[in-house]
N, C-alpha and C positions, 0 to 999 in steps of 0.2 A: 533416473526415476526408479526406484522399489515399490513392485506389486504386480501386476499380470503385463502382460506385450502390449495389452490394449490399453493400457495405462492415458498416454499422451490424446489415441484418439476418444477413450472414456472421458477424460478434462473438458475435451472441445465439444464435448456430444452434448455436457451438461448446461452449456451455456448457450450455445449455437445451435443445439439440432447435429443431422450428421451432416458430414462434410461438404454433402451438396446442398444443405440447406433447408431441404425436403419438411423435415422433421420440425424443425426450430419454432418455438413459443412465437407468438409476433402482436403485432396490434399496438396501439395506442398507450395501452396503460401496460405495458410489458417492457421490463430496458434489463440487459444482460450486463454483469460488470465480474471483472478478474482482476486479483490483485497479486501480482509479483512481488514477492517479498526477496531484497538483493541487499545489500551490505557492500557489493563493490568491492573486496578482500578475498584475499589468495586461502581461503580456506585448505584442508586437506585435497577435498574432493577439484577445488579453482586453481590447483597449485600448476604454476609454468610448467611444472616436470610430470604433474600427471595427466597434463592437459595439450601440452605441447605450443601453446598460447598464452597471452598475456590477457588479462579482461574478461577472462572465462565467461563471468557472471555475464555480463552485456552479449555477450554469441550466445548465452545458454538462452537468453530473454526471445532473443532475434528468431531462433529455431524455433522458438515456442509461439511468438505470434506468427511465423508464416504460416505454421496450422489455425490461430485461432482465426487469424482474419481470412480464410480462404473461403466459408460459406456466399455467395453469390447476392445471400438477402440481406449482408449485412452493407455491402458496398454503400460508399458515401456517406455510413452513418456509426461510424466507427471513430472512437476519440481513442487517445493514450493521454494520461494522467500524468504527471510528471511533478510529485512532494520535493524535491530539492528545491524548486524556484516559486519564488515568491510571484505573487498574483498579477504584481505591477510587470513581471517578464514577458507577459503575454503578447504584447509587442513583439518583442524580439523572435518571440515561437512563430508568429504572424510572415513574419518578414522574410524570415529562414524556411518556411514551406511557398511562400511566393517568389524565392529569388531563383535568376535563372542563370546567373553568369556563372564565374569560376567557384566549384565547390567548395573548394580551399579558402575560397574567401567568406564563401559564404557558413561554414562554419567559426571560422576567425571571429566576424561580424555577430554573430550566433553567442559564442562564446562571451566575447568582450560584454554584448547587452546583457546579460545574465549576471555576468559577473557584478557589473554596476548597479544590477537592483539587490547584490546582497546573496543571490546562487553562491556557492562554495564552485572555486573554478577546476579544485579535481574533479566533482562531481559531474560536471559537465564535460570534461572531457572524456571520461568514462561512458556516460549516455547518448554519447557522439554514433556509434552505431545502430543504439535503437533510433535516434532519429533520423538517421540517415533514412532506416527501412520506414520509418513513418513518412517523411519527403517522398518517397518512393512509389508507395503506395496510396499515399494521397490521403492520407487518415490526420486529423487534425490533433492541435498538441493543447492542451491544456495545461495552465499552471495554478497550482493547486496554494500552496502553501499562500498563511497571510505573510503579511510584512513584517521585517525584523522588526524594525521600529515597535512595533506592537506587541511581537512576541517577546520583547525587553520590555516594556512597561509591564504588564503580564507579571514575568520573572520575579520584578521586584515589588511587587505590589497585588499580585493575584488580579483576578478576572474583574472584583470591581474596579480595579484603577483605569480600565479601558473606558474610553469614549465610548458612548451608547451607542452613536451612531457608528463608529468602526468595528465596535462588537456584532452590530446586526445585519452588519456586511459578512461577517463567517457565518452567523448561528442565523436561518429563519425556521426552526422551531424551538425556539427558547423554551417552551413547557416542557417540553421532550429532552430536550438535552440535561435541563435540572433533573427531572426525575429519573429518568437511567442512572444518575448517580448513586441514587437510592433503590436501585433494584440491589437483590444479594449475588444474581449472574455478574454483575460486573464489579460488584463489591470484590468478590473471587478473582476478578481478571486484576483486579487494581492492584490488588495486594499480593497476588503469584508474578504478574507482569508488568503489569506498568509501573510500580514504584521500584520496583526490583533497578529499573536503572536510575536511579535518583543517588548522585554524588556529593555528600555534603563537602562544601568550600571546606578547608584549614581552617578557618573562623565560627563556621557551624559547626563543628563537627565537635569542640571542646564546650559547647553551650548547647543541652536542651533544648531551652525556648527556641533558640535560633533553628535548629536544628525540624524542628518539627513547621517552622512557620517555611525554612526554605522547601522542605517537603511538600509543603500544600500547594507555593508559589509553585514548584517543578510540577503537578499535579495537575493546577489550571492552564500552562502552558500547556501540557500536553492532550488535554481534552479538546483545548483551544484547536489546537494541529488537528486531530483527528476530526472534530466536529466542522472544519473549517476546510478540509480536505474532501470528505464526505456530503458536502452541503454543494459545492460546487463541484462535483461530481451528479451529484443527484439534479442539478439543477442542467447541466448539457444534456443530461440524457432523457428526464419527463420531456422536453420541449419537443423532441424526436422520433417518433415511433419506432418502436424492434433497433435500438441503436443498441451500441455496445459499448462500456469503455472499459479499457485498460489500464491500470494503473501500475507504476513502480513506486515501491514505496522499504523504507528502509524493515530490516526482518521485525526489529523490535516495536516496530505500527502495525503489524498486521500477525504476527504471532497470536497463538488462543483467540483469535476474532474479535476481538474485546477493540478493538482501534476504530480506525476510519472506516475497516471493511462490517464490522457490525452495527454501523450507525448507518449505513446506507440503504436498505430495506425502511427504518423509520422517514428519513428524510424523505425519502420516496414518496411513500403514503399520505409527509405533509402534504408534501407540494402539488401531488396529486392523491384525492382522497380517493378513487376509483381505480387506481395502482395495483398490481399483481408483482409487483415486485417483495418478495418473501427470503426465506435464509437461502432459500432453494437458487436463487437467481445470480446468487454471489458464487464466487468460485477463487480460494487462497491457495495459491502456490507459493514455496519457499524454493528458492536457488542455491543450489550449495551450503546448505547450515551446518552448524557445526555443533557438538555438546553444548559450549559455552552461550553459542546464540542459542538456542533452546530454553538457556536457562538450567539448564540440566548440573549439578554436582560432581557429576561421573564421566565416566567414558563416553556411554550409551547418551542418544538424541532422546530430551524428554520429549512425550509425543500427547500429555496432555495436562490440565490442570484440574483438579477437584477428587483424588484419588481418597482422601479421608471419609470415613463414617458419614461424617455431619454435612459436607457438602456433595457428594456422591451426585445429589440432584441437578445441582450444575456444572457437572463435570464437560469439560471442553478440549475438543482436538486442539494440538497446537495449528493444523490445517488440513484440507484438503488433499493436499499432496506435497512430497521434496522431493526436486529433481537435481539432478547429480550432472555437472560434467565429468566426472568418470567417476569408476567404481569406487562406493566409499567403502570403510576397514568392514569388516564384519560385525567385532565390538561395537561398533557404533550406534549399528541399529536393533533394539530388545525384541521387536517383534517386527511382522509385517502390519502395514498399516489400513492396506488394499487387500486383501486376499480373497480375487477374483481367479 
């Protein structure tokens, strides 16, 4: 991490209170949520050689929840998020925190159900250590993401061709979710971040028309994720008082806040109108980034968006804080981001 010693316990203080808990928000209409932004790639800073480890990103996660979940008041009401796995997995999360035989098996067992609702099976084997320490700890797993099937119709047909009723299985603030579209904060985010990774096919890419309709389609997809991510999220955590969740979620969902992690404070407030949950409650960390995941041109980590004249107003960190398995080059980073 780059910025003062107190760094890691400043992250946990913001969410939690201090370490013993003493301090932490609480009540009814109050839910704390962190979002780990991980790639799963041997970056500079994740590299086997400068880290002496394979899976850096997954150890770097694991360090950082032993501190978040150690406050006392959060015990038993503590989730971790999990965007790889489709919603129908939750079974399988279910199973793998109630099994007590051979661990070995029981991530096998783990693995394989994930893989058949559609999980990507390196990703899970990757996430095999934070859930270990979620099993561990006793902190329940959620799966976040909708179903492929959906997120293919979607694709090739944009957000109307979804079933009304599978659509309102992701989205319950549909007023809220259209109009965010139309704010110019996230007009900013869409057009520096989120379409930034939109690849036209071979075949879109020598046709206009095509080309701007598969943009729109990658668009609603990706709102879909985020709204769909954020929505159940918001929905484990109002039913719970002073709970917490954690999430992992790929860098390019939660980069400039503009994703799942900015829609969460709204969804909140839907579902409960008497909510105190605000930008204050959210807390983004990135895991080993690198220039190119930032978005950045250069060497250097870009570390925000909206540096022109005309948007200056909504200018946005790329997060909260990047935390480093080991030292990154010096080039990398333009300034400090913390400077406590």
């Amino acid at each position: 991490v780059f910025g003062s010693i107190n760094a890691v316990k400043n992250a946990v203080d913001v969410v939690t209170g201090d370490f013993d808990g003493t301090n932490a928000k609480s009540g009814p209409n109050y839910q704390s949520f962190i979002f780990l932004g991980a790639n799963f790639d041997e970056t500079y800073t994740a590299s086997p050689e400068k880290t002496g480890q394979e899976n850096a990103d997954a150890s770097l996660a694991v360090g950082l929840l032993t501190d978040i979940t150690k406050p006392k008041v959060r015990s038993g009401n503590t989730a971790l998020g999990l965007t790889f796995s489709p919603q129908s997995g939750q079974g399988a999360l279910d199973d793998y925190l109630k099994s007590n035989g051979s661990e070995d098996e029981a991530e096998r067992a783990l693995v394989e159900g994930l893989k058949a609702v559609g999980a990507d099976e390196g990703l899970a084997q990757r996430h095999l250590p934070i859930l270990r320490f979620a099993k561990e700890k006793r902190i329940a797993l959620l799966a976040l993401a909708p179903e492929l099937s959906d997120l293919d119709t979607v694709q090739k047909g944009g957000l109307q061709s979804l079933d009304s009723e599978r659509r309102d299985t992701y989205v319950s603030d549909a007023q809220g979710f259209i109009a965010l579209t139309q704010e110019p904060k996230f007009k900013l985010y869409a057009d520096k971040s989120l379409l930034k990774d939109y690849k036209p096919s071979p075949s879109e890419a020598t046709d206009e028309a095509a080309t701007k309709a598969g943009q729109a389609n990658f668009f609603a997809e990706r709102i879909l994720v985020h709204e769909a991510c954020a929505t159940a999220i918001s929905k484990w955590a109002t039913s719970r008082p002073n709970s917490m969740v954690v999430t992992i979620a790929p860098i390019p969902d939660v980069r400039f806040m503009g994703g799942m992690n900015g829609r969460v404070p709204r969804v909140c407030q839907h579902l409960n109108p008497t909510s105190l949950v605000n930008e204050e409650a959210v807390t983004t960390i990135l895991l080993n980034p690198n220039a190119r995941e930032t978005l950045s041109e250069s060497k250097f980590l870009r570390l925000e968006i909206g540096t022109a004249p005309n948007n200056w107003t909504y200018q946005t960190k790329i997060a909260d804080y990047l935390w480093f398995s080991s030292m990154p080059k010096v080039n990398m980073i333009p300034r400090m981001m913390n400077e406590q």
